[in-house]
C-alpha atoms as one frame of an Amber mdcrd trajectory, in Angstrom:
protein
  26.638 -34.391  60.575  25.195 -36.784  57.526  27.249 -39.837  59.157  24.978
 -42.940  56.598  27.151 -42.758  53.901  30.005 -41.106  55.466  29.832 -43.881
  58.286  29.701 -46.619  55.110  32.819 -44.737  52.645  35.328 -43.451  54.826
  34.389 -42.957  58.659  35.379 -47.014  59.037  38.876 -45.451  58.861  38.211
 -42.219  60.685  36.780 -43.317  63.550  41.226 -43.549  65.282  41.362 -46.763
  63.097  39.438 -48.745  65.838  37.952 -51.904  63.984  35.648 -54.248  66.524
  34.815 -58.265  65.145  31.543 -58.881  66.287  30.343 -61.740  68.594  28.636
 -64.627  66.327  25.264 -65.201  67.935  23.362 -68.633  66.880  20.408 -69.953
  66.271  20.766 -72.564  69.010  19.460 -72.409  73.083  23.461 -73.051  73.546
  25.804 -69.873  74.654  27.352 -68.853  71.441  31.358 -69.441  71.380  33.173
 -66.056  71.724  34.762 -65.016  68.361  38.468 -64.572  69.178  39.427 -61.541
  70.089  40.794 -58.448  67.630  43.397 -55.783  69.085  41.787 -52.268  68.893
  43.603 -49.941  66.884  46.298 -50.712  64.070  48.080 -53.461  63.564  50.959
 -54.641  60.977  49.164 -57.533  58.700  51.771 -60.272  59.302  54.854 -60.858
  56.657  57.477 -63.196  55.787  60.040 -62.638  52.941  59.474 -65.336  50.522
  62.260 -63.238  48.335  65.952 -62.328  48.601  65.988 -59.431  51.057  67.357
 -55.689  48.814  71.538 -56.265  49.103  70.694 -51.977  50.755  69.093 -51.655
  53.693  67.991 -48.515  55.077  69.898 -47.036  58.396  66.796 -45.744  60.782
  69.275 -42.745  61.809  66.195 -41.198  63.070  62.521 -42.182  65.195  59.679
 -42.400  63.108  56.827 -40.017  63.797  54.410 -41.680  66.139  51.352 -43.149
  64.423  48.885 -41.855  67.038  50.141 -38.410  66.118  49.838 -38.601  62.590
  46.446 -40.199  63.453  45.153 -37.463  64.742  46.299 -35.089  62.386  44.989
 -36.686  59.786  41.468 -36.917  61.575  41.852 -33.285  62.656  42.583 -32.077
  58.817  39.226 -33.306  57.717  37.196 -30.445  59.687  39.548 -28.429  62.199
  41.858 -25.704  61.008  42.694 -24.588  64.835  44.268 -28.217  65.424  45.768
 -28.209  62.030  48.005 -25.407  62.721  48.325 -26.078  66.530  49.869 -29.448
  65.191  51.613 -28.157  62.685  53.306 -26.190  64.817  54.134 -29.168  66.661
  55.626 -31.022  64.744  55.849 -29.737  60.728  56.790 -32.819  59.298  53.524
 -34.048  59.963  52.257 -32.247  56.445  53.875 -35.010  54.684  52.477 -37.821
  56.540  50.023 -40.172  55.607  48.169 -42.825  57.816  47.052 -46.240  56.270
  44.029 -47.538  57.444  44.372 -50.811  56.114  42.537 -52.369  52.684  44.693
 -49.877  50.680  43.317 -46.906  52.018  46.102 -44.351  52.682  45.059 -40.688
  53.611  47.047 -37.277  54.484  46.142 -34.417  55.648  45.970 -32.736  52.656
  44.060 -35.990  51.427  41.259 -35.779  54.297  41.264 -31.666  54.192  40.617
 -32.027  49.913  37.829 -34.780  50.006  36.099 -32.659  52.706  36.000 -29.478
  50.304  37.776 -27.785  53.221  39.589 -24.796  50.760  41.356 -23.244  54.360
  43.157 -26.328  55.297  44.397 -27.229  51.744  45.870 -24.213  51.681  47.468
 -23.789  54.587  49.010 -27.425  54.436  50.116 -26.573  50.774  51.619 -23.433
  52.254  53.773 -25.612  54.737  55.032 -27.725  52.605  52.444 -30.527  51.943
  52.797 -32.364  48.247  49.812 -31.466  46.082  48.142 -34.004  44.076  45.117
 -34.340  41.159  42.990 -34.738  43.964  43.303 -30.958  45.741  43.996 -29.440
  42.278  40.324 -30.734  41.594  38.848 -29.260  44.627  40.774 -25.851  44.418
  39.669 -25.654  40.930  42.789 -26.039  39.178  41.696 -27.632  35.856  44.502
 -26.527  33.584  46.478 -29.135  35.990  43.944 -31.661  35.959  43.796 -31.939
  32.244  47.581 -32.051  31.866  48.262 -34.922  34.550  44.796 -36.896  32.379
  46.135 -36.112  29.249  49.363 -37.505  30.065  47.898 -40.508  31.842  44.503
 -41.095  30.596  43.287 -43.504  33.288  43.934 -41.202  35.938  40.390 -40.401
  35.239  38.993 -43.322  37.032  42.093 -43.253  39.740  40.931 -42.902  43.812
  41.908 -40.943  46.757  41.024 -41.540  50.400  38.295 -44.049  50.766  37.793
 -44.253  47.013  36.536 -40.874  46.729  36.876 -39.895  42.626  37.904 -37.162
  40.723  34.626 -36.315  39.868  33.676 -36.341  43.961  36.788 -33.890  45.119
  35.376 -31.416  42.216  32.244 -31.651  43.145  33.214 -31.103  47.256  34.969
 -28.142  45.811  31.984 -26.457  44.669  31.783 -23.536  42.424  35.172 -23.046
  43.046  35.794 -26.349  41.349  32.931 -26.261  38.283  35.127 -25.339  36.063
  37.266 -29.338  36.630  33.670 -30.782  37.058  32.545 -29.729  33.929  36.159
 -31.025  32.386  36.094 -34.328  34.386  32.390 -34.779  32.699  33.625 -34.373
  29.418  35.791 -37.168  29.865  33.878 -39.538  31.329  30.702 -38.680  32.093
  29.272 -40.208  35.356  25.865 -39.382  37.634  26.640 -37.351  39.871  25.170
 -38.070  43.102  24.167 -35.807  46.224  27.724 -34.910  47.909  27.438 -35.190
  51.879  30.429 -32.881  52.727  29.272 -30.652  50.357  25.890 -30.346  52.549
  28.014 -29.977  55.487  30.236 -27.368  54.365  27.042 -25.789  53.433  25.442
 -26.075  56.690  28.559 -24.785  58.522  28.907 -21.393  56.442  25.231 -21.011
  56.984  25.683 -21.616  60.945  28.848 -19.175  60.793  26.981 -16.439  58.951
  24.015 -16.748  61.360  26.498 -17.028  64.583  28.094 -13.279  63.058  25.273
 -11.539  62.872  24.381  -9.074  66.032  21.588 -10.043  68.458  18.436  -8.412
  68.427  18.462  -5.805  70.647  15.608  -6.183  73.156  12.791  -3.841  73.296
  12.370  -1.714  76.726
């Protein structure tokens, strides 16, 4: 796996959310004071109302799904269709989750599955129910409804998904599936296009998959 720029873009909030502070080292012969200490793992930024609270408040009638779950879904939608659907199965409402790894940065399945190029997962989340976006419309390919969402909202050509991954980047994942919105998204604001790591990797997997099909030699007696 290409992990350089993956590791800087997006895999700070793949990696199960785990965010270590490093230990401040000095100059000096003296023991450096330890840096305080950061929970692994999410954590709710701190809030206070400084606003009159909504007169309706909601009823919780029912338990929330648990984070680590939807977690590892989402981690799981980037790459694994066997854990997608074992999960799935699981629980189903998990197709309409979507984790927040802090910063802004909110992903769902369908999110993680589209900037990863990964056609098989996209469709079988949109098949149980997931809500599409521009995003996975760009990846499948689907440029008639990526021009009509920009034409009705123009900057929705410079808007972000997961990790800040473009337009342009999703139809580019998508490859020539997806030329046809790459070409479109060009016309509209034409950016350089730069080397696409998942791209590579999809690459590299069909490659590995085609070579792991193919009979063995049969030995010579």
């Amino acid at each position: 796996m290409n992990t350089n720029r993956y590791s800087r873009r997006s895999f700070a909030a793949l990696t199960a959310g785990a965010f270590l502070t490093s230990t401040v080292v000095r100059a000096e012969d003296k023991p450096a004071a330890a840096a305080p200490e950061v929970p692994l793992g999410p954590r709710e930024a701190p809030f206070e109302r400084d606003y009159e609270a909504p007169k309706f408040q909601p009823k919780w009638k029912n338990a929330q799904l648990n984070r680590t779950l939807i977690q590892d879904f989402v981690m799981f939608a980037h790459t694994d269709l066997e854990m997608v659907k074992k999960l799935v199965e699981k629980e189903a409402a998990l197709v309409l989750a979507i984790m927040n790894w802090g910063a802004g940065d909110w992903e769902s399945g369908l999110g993680a599955a589209a900037h990863c190029g990964r056609h098989d997962i996209v469709e079988l989340l949109l098949e149980k129910g997931a809500r599409p976006d521009i995003f996975c419309s760009a990846m499948l390919g689907q440029v008639d409804v990526v021009r009509t969402l920009i034409t009705f909202q123009p900057k929705l050509i410079d808007v972000k998904g997961p990790h800040g991954f473009s337009l342009h980047f999703h139809a580019q994942v998508g490859g020539e599936q997806s030329a046809n919105v790459l070409d479109y998204l060009q016309t509209v604001k034409k950016i350089e296009l730069k080397p696409n790591p998942f791209l590579k990797m999809k690459e590299d997997a069909k490659k590995q998959a085609e070579e792991g099909a193919k009979p063995a030699p049969e030995e010579k007696k």
